[in-house]
C-alpha positions as CSV (number, residue, x, y, z in Angstrom):
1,X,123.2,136.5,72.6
2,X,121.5,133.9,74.2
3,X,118.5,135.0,77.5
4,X,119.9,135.2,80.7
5,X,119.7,132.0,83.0
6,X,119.4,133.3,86.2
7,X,117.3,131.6,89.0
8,X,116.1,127.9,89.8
9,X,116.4,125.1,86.8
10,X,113.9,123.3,88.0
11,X,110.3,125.4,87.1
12,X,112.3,126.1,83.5
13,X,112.7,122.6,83.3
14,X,108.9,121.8,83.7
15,X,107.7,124.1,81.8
16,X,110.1,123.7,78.7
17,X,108.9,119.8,79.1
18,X,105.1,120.7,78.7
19,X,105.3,123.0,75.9
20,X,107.6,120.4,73.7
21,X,105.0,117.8,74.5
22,X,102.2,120.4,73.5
23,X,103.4,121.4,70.3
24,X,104.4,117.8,69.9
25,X,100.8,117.0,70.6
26,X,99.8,119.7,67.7
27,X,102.2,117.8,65.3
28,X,104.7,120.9,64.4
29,X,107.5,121.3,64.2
30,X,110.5,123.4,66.1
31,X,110.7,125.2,62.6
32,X,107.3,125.4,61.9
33,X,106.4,126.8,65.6
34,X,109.3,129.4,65.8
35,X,108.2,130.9,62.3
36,X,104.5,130.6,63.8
37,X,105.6,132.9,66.8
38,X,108.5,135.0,65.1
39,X,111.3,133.6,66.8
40,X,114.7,131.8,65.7
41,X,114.5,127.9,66.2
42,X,117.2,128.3,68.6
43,X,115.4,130.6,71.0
44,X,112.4,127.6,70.9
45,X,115.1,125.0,71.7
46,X,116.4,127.0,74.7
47,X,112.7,127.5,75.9
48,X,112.0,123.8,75.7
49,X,115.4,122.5,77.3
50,X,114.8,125.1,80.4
51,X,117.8,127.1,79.6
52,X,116.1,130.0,80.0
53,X,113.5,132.0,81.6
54,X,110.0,132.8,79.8
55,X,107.4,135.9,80.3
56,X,103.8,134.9,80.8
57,X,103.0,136.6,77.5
58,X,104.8,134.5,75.6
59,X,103.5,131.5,77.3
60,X,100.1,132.1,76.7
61,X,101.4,132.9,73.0
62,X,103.1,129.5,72.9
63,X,100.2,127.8,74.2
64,X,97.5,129.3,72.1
65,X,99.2,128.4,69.0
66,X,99.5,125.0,70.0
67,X,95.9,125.0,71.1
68,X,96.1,124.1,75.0
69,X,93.2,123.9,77.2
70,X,92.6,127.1,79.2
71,X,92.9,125.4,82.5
72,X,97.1,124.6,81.6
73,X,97.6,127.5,80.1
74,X,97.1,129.2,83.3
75,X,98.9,126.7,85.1
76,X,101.5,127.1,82.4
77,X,101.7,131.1,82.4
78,X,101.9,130.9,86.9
79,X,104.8,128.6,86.1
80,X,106.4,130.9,84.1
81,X,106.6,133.3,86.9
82,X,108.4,131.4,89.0
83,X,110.9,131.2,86.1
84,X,112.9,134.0,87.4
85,X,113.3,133.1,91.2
86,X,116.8,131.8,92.6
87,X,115.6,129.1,95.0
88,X,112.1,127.7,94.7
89,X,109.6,126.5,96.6
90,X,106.3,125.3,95.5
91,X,104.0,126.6,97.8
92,X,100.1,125.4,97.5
93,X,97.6,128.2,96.7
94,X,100.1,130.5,95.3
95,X,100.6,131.7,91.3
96,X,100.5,128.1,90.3
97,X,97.3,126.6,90.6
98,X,96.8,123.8,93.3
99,X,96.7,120.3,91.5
100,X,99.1,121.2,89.0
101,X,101.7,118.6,89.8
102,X,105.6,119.4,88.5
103,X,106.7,116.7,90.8
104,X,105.0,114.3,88.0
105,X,106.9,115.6,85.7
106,X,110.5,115.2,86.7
107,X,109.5,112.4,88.5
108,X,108.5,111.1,84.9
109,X,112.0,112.0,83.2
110,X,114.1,110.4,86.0
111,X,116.7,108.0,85.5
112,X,117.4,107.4,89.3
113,X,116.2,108.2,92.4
114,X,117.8,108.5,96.0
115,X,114.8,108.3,98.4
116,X,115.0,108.4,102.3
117,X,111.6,108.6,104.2
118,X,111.3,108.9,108.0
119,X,107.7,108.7,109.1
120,X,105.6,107.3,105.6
121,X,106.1,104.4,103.3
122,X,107.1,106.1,100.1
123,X,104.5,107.0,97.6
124,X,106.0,104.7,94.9
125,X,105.6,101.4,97.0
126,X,102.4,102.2,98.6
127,X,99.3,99.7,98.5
128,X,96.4,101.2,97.3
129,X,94.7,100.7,100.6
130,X,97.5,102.8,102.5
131,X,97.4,105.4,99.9
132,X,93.6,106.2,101.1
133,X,94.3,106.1,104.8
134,X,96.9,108.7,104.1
135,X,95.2,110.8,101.6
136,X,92.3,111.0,103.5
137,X,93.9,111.8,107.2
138,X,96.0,114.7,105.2
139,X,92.6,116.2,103.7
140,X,89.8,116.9,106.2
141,X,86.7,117.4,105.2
142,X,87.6,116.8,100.9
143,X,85.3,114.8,99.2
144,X,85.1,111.1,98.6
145,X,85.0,111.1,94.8
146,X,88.3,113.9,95.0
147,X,89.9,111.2,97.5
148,X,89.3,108.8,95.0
149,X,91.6,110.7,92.3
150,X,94.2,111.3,94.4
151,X,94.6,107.5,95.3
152,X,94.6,106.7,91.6
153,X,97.0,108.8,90.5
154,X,99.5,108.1,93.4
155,X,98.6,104.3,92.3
156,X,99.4,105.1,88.5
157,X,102.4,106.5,89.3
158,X,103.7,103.2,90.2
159,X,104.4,102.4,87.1
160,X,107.0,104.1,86.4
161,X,108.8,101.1,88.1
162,X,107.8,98.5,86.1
163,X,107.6,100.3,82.5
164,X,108.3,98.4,79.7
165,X,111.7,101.0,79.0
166,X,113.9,103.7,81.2
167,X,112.4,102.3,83.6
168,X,114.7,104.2,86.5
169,X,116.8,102.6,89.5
170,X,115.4,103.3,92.5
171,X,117.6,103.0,96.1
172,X,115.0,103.5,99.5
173,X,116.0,104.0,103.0
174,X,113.2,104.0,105.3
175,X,113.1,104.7,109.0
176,X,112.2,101.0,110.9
177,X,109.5,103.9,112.9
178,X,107.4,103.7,109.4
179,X,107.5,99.8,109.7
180,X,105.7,100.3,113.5
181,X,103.6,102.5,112.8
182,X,100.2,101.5,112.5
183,X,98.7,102.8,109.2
184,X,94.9,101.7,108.7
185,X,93.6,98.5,109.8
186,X,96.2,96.0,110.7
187,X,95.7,94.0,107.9
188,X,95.9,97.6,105.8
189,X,99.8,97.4,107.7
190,X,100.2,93.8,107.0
191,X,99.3,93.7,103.6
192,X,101.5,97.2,103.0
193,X,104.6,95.8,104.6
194,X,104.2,92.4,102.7
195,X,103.8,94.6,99.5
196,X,107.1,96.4,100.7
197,X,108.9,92.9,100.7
198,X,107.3,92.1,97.2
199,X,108.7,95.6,95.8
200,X,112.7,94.9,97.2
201,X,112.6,91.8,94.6
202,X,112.4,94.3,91.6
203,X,115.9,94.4,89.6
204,X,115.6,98.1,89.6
205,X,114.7,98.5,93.3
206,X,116.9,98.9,96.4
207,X,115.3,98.8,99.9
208,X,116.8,99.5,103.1
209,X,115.6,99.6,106.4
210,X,117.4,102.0,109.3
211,X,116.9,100.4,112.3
212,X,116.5,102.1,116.1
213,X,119.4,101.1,117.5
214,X,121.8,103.2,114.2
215,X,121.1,105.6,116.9
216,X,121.4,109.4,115.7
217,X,122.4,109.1,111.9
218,X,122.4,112.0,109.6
219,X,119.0,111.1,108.4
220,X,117.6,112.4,111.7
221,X,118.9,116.0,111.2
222,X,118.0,116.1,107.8
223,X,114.7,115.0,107.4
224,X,112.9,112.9,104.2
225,X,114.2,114.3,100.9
226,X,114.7,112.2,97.4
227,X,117.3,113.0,95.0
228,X,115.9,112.7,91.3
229,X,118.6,112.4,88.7
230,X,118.0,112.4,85.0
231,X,119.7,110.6,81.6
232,X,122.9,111.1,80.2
233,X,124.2,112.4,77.1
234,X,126.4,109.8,75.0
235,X,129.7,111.7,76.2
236,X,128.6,111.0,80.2
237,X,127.5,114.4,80.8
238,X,123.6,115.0,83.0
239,X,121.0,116.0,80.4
240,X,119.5,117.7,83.3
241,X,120.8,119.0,86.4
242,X,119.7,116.6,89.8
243,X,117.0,118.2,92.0
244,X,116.6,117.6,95.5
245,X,113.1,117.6,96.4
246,X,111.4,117.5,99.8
247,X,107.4,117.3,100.1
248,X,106.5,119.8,102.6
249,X,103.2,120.6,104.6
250,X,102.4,123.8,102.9
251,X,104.5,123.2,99.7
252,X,107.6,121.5,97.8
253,X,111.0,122.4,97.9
254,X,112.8,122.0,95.3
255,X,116.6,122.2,95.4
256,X,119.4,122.4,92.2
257,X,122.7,124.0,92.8
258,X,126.1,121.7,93.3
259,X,126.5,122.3,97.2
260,X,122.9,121.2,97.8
261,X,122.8,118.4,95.5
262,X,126.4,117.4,97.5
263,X,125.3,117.6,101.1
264,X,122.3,115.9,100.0
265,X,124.3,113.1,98.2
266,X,126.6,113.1,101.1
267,X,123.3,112.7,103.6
268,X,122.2,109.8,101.9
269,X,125.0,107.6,101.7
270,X,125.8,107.9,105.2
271,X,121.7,106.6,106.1
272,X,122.8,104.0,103.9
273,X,125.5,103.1,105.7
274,X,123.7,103.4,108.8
275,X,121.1,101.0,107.8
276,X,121.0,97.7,107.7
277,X,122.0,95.3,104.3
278,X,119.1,94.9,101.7
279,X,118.4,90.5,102.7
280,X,118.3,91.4,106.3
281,X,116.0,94.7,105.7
282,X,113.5,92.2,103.8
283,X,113.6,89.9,106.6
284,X,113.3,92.8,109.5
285,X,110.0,94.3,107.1
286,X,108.5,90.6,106.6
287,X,109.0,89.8,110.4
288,X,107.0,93.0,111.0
289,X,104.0,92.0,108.5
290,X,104.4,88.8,110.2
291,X,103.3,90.7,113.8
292,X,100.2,92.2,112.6
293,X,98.7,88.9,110.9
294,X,96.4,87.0,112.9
């Protein structure tokens, strides 16, 4: 009988990801590993697929075989305890260890992503510039060298748009507020909204801009939130289910059963409606680079 599957896909998900990519890292294989451990191959495959839940124990088993730094097998091991939970938020400072990203990691596998943002240019199409100004206003006192990776690894993340393969389709609404908003120097604005302009061009990249006058659209009640969704199998059906995921000020949401995924899905498509066509959002964000330039 196969382990129950109770509670949220999404830490299973994660975690199933970095323990394939550790023992692939350690060159063995899924028959090697389960004899290694004294389990059947097809408990392993469940484990790395996320179809089931996971002690700690056997984490820290998994991890020792496979010979993973101490510092992820912890992370590893407080992810596992979330394994269990039915709805799951992310919250900084709790079992898993602040700076262990699982955003990254389904960001990484994604295949399409529905993103509305209402006060901040997404992190994918931010200049580097921006990226400080922001990463530095949301950490107080943090030092400049720990700025500095922050900034580099929102900047590496970027791409993920411009990979050589799988690369994914990404469709952006953004409130016309985050185009007004001063961010940084005016030529930090400027060169961030020209940047924006530049991005829309990609083949893979949709940008829209929701202007003031759409009034009070659903976007309003439901705040910023991206929908990641994941490659299909050959027949059509999601090798993973979507997550909705919504960056909080003390922690990450993360959302995967069918209603939320629906209202979400529903949400979006009525900001896109609501906003304005993709040429005339290019030449509303241009017009407002054009403002701040002396």
């Amino acid at each position: 009988m196969p382990e129950a599957t109770t509670g949220s896909t999404v830490p299973r998900r994660q975690l199933g990801r970095y323990l394939r990519d550790l023992r692939n890292k350690a060159r063995m294989t899924i028959k090697l590993a389960a004899a290694q451990l004294e389990w059947s191959e097809p408990k392993l495959w469940r484990i790395e697929t996320g179809q089931t839940s996971l002690r700690s124990l056997d984490v820290e088993a998994m991890c020792r075989l496979y010979g993973a730094p101490a510092n992820l097998t912890e992370a590893l091991m407080g992810l596992a305890k979330e394994t269990k939970a039915r709805g799951w938020w992310h919250a900084y400072g709790d079992v898993i260890p602040d700076g262990f990203d699982v955003y990254i990691g389904l960001e990484e596998a994604t295949s399409e992503i529905d993103w509305y943002e209402s006060e901040l240019v997404p992190g994918l199409l931010q200049t580097e510039d921006y990226a400080r100004t922001v990463i530095t206003a949301d950490n107080p006192g943090v030092a400049e060298a720990e700025i500095d990776r922050r900034v580099h690894v929102r900047v590496a993340r970027q791409t993920l748009l411009s990979r050589p393969a799988a690369r994914p389709e990404l469709r952006v609404i953004l409130n016309e507020a985050i185009l007004r908003r001063p961010v940084g120097s005016p030529a930090i604005m400027a060169r961030q909204l020209r940047h924006l302009a530049e991005a829309s061009d990609l083949p893979n990249v949709s940008l829209r801009v929701v202007p003031f006058s759409a009034g009070l659209h659903r976007g309003v009640m439901s705040g910023p939130f991206e929908i990641l969704r994941f490659p299909r199998h050959g027949d059509g059906r999601d090798s993973e289910p979507p997550t909705v995921f919504a960056d909080g000020f003390t922690g990450d949401l993360y959302l995967d059963k069918p209603a939320e995924i629906d209202r979400h899905t529903a949400a979006f498509a009525a900001i896109w409606d609501a906003s304005v066509k993709e040429r005339d959002s290019r030449i509303l964000t241009e017009q407002a680079a054009k403002e701040l330039e002396p």
